[in-house]
C-alpha positions in Angstrom: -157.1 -54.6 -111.4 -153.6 -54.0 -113.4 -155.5 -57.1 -115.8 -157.0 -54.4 -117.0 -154.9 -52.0 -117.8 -152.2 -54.9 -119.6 -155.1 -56.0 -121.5 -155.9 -52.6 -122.6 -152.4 -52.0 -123.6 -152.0 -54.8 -125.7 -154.7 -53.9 -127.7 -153.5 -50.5 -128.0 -150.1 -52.0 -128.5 -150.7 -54.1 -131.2 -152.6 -51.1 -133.3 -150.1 -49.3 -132.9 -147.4 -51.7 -134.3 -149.9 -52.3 -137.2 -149.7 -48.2 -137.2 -146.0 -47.7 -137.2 -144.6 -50.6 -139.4 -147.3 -52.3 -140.7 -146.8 -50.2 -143.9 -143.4 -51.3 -144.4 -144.6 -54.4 -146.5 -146.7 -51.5 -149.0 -143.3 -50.0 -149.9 -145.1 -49.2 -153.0 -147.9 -46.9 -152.0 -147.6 -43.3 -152.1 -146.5 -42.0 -148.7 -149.2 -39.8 -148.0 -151.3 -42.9 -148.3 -149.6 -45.0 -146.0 -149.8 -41.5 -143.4 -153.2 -41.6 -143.5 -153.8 -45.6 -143.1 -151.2 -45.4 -140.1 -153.2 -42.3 -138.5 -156.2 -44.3 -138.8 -154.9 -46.9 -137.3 -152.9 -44.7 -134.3 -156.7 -43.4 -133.5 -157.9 -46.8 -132.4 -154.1 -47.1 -130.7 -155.8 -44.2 -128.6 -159.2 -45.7 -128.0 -157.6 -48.1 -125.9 -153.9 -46.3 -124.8 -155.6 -43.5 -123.0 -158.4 -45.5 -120.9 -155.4 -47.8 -120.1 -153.5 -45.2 -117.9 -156.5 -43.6 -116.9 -157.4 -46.8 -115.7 -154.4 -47.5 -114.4 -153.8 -44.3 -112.5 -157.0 -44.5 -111.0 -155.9 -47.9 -109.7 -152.4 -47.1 -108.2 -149.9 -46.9 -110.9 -147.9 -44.3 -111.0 -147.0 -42.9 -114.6 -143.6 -44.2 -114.7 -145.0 -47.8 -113.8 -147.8 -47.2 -116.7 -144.7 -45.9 -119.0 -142.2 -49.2 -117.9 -145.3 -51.6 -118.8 -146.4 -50.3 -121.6 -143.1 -50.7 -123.3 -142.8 -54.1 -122.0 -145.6 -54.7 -123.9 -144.9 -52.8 -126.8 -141.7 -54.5 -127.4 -143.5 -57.7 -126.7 -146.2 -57.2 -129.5 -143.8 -56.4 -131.8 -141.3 -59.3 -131.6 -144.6 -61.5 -132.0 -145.6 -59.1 -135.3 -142.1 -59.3 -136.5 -142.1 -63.1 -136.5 -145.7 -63.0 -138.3 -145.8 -60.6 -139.8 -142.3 -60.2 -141.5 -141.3 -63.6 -141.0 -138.0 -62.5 -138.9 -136.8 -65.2 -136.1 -136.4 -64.2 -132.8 -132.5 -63.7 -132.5 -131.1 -64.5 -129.0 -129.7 -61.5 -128.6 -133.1 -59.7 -128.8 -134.5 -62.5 -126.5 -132.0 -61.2 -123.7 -133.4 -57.4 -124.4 -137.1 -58.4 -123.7 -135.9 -60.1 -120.5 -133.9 -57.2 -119.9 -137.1 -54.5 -120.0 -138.9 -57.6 -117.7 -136.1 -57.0 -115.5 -137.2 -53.1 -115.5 -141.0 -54.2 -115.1 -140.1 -56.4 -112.1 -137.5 -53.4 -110.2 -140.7 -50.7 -111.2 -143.3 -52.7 -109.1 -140.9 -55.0 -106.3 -139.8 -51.5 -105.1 -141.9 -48.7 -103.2 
């Protein structure tokens, strides 16, 4: 059942990465234009970010485990969007950060 609720979140996930930086390559639109794009944007984030931990819940996660995944899979998304979308190589440094929050993930769920 968590399937679910990761594949939720990486949808959500990678609208909201869209949301939050896709912008950053429009340096020369107005700011309120950008606002608005990334709002539109942040409501789909929510379309699929709030039946995730609903769903979740509702199948034994507590919110901290919802919370500890879904920044796994943030962070995830966007190293992925970074390399794509920006073009920026995954440094090791930020490799051993990602395994890092994994480490979180697996400590969040190994222990009751």
């Amino acid at each position: 059942m968590w399937l679910v609720t990761v594949l939720l979140l990486l949808i959500s996930n990678t609208f909201m990465t869209f949301a939050w930086y896709g912008h950053l390559k429009y340096t020369g639109k107005p700011l309120w234009v950008v606002i608005l794009a990334s709002w539109g944007l942040a409501f789909f984030e929510y379309c699929f970010q709030v039946p995730a931990n609903r769903f979740g819940f509702e199948h034994g996660m507590d919110p901290a485990k919802l919370k500890i995944v879904a920044e796994a899979i943030a962070l995830t998304v966007f190293i992925v969007f970074a390399r794509y979308y920006f073009g920026q190589p995954l440094k090791w440094n930020y490799a051993v950060s990602l395994a890092l929050v994994f480490g979180a993930v697996f400590f969040a769920f190994a222990f009751k």
